[in-house]
C-alpha positions in Angstrom: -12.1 -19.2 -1.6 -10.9 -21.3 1.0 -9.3 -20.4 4.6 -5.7 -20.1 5.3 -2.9 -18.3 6.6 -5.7 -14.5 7.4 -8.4 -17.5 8.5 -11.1 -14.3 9.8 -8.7 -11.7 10.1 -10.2 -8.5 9.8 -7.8 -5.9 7.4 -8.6 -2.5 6.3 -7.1 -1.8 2.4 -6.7 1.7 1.3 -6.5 2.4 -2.4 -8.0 -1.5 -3.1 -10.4 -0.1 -6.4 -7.6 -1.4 -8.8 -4.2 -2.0 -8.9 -1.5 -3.1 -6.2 -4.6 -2.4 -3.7 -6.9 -4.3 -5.7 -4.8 -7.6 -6.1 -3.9 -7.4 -2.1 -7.6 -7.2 -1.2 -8.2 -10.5 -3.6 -4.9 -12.3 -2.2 -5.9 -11.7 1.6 -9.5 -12.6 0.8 -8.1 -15.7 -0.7 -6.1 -16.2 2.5 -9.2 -16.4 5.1 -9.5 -12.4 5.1 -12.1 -10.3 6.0 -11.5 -7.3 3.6 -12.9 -3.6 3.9 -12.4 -2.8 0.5 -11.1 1.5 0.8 -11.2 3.6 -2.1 -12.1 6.8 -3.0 -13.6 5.8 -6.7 -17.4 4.4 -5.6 -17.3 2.5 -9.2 -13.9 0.8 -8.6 -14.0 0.3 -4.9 -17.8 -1.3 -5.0 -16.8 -3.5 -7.9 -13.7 -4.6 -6.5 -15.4 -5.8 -3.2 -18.2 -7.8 -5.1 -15.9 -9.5 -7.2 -14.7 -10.6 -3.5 -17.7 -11.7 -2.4 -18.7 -13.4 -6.3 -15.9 -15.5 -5.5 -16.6 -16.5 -2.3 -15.2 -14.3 0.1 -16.1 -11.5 2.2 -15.8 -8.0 1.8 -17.1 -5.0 2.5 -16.8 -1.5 0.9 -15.9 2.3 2.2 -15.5 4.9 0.2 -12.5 7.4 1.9 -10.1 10.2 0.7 -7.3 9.0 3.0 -6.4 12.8 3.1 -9.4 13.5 5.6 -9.1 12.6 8.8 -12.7 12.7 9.4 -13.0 10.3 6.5 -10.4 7.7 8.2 -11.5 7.5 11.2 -15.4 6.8 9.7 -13.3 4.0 8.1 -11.8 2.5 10.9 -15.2 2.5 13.0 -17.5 1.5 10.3 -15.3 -1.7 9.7 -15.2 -2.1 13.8 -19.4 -1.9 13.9 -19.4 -3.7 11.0 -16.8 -6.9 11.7 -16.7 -6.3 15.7 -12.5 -5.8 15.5 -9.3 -4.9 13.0 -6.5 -7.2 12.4 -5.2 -5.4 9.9 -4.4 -2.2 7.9 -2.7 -2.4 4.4 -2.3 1.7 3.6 -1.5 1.1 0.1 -3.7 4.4 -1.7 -1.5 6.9 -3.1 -0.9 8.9 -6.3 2.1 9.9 -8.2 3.7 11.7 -11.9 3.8 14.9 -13.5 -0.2 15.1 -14.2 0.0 16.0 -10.3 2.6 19.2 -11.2 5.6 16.5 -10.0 8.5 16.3 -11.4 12.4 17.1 -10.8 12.5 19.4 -7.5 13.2 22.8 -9.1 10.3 22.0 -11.7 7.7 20.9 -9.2 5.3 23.2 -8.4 4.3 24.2 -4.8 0.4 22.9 -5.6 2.0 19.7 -7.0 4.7 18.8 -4.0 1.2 19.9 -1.6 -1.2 17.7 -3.4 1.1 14.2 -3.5 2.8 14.8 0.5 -1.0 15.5 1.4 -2.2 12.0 -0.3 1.0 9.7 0.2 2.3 10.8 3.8 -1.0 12.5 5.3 -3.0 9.9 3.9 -0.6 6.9 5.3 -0.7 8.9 8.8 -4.1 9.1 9.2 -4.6 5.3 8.3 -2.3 4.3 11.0 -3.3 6.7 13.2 -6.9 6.1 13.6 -6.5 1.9 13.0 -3.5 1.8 15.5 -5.6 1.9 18.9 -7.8 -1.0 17.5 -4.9 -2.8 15.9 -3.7 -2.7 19.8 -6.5 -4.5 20.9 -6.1 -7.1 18.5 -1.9 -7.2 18.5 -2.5 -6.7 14.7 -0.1 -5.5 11.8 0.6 -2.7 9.5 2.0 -2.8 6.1 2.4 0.7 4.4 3.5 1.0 0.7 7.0 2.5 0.1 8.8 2.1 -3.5 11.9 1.1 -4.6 12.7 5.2 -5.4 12.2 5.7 -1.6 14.8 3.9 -0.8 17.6 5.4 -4.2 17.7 8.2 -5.8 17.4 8.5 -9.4 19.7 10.1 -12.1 17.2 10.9 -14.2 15.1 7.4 -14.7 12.2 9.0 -12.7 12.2 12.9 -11.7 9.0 13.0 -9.6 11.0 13.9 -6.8 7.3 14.6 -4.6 6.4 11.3 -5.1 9.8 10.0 -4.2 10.2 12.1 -0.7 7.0 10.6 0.4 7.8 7.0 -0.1 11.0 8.0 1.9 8.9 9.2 4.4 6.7 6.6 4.6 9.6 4.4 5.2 10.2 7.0 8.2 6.7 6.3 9.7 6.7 2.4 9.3 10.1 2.0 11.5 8.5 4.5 14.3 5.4 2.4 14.5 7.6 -0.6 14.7 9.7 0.4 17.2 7.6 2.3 19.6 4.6 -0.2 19.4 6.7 -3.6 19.0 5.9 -3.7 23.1 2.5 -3.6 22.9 2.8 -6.5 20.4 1.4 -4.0 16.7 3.7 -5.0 14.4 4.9 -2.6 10.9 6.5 -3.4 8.3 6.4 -1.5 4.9 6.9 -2.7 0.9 9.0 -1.0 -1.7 8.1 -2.0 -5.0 10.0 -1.6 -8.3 7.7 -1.1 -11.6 4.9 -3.2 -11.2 2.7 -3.7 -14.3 -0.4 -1.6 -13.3 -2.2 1.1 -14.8 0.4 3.7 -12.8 2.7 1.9 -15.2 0.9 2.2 -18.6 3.5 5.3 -19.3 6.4 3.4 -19.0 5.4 0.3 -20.5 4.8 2.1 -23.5 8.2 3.7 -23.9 10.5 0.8 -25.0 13.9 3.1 -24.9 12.5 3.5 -21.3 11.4 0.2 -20.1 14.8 -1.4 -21.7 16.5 0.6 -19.0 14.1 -0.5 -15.9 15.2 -3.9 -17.1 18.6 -2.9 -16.9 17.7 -1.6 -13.3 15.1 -4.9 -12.5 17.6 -7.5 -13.5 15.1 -10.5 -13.1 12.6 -8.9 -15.6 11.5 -4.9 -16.4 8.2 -5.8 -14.9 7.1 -7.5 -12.1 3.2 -8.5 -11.6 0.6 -7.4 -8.7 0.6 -10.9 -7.0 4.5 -10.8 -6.3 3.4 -7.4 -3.9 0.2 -9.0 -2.6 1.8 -12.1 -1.7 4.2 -10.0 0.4 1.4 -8.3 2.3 0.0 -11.6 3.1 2.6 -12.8 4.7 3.9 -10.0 6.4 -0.1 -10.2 7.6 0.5 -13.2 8.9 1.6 -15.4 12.0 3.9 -16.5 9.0 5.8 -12.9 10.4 4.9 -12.4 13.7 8.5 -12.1 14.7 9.4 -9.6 11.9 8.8 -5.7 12.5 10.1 -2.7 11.3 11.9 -3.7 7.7 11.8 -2.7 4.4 11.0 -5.5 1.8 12.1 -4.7 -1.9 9.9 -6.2 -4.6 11.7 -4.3 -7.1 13.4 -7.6 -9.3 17.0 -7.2 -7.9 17.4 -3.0 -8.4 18.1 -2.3 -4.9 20.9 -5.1 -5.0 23.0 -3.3 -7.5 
């Protein structure tokens, strides 16, 4: 892997086993990163990180439940003992759909709405809030992982309205960050996805009725791939960015334009 635009930059990625988190943790290591591969799932998150380091980069792994703040902050100071500083944090883990007990608001159950605001907002909290006061010492950056149905509503495309109020919220903390460290030179800026092909998306992909109307919705194509998200971290990571804070980047294939 070869050094470039993350040349030693130490960032924290929650929720890197597979998926969205995976391919960011592989694009920043690509980029000069080095990664601290978080994940709850030992298996995914171990074999994620030595697939880093197989191809020539540097990771390291944590396991964490982002929803336990004891947990997090053991995150944030292993990868400080461990690399000497944080330059980064991408809080990316999160879980969402009906399995949970989600769905339209007067369907979802109390256990479900509790389970998915304690993963997705508690979980994105936590992160920031125990990597911020190293992320000060380093003027570093946050990206947090919104989606496309934080920022719309939905008439009946997706009903996991849990899932949906904490992307919203996460939006919420990303411009607070922003604004009230901006001075103290921690930048935040947060990504909102449309239907990304992932496992999360296995569902859809397999209703064709369904994923003929996301491509109504994602004009440029009903899918879009990993890389387009990870590539946004990166630079948002980057000095690429250093004078952008506080927005909310669609990667959702035009949705949010209609």
């Amino acid at each position: 892997m070869s050094a470039a635009r993350l040349q030693n930059k130490v960032t924290i990625i929650t929720g890197a086993g597979q998926g969205i988190g995976r391919g960011c943790a592989e694009a920043f290591a690509r980029e000069g990163a080095q990664v601290v591969v978080a994940n709850r799932s030992i298996e995914y998150g171990e074999e994620a990180a030595q697939h880093i380091i197989d191809c020539g980069g540097d990771a390291i792994f944590v396991q964490v439940d982002v929803a336990v703040p004891e947990q997090v902050e053991a995150m944030v100071a292993r990868t400080v003992t461990h690399y000497g500083r944080l330059d980064g944090l991408v809080s990316n883990a999160g879980i969402g759909g009906r399995k949970f007990g989600d769905g339209p608001l007067h369907e979802c159950t109390v256990e479900g709405w509790d389970t998915i605001m304690t993963v997705n907002l508690r979980g994105t909290f936590l992160a920031c809030k125990y990597a911020i006061p190293e992320l000060l010492k380093t003027r570093g950056s946050i990206v947090t992982m919104s989606s496309i149905l934080g920022l719309v509503g939905s008439q009946g495309l997706y009903d996991t309205h849990a899932y949906m109020t904490t992307k919203a919220g996460i939006i919420g903390i990303t411009r607070n960050i922003a604004a009230y460290y901006a001075k103290q030179g921690l930048r935040a800026n947060c990504l909102a996805p449309g239907l990304i092909d992932t496992k999360m998306a296995n569902r859809t992909k397999a209703d064709e009725a369904l994923l003929a109307q996301i491509g109504f919705w994602q004009p440029l194509g009903p899918i879009g791939e990993v890389g387009d998200v990870a590539e946004a971290a990166v630079f948002l990571t980057s000095d690429e960015a250093k004078f952008i804070t506080g927005i909310v980047l669609p990667i959702d294939g035009g949705w949010s334009a209609q």
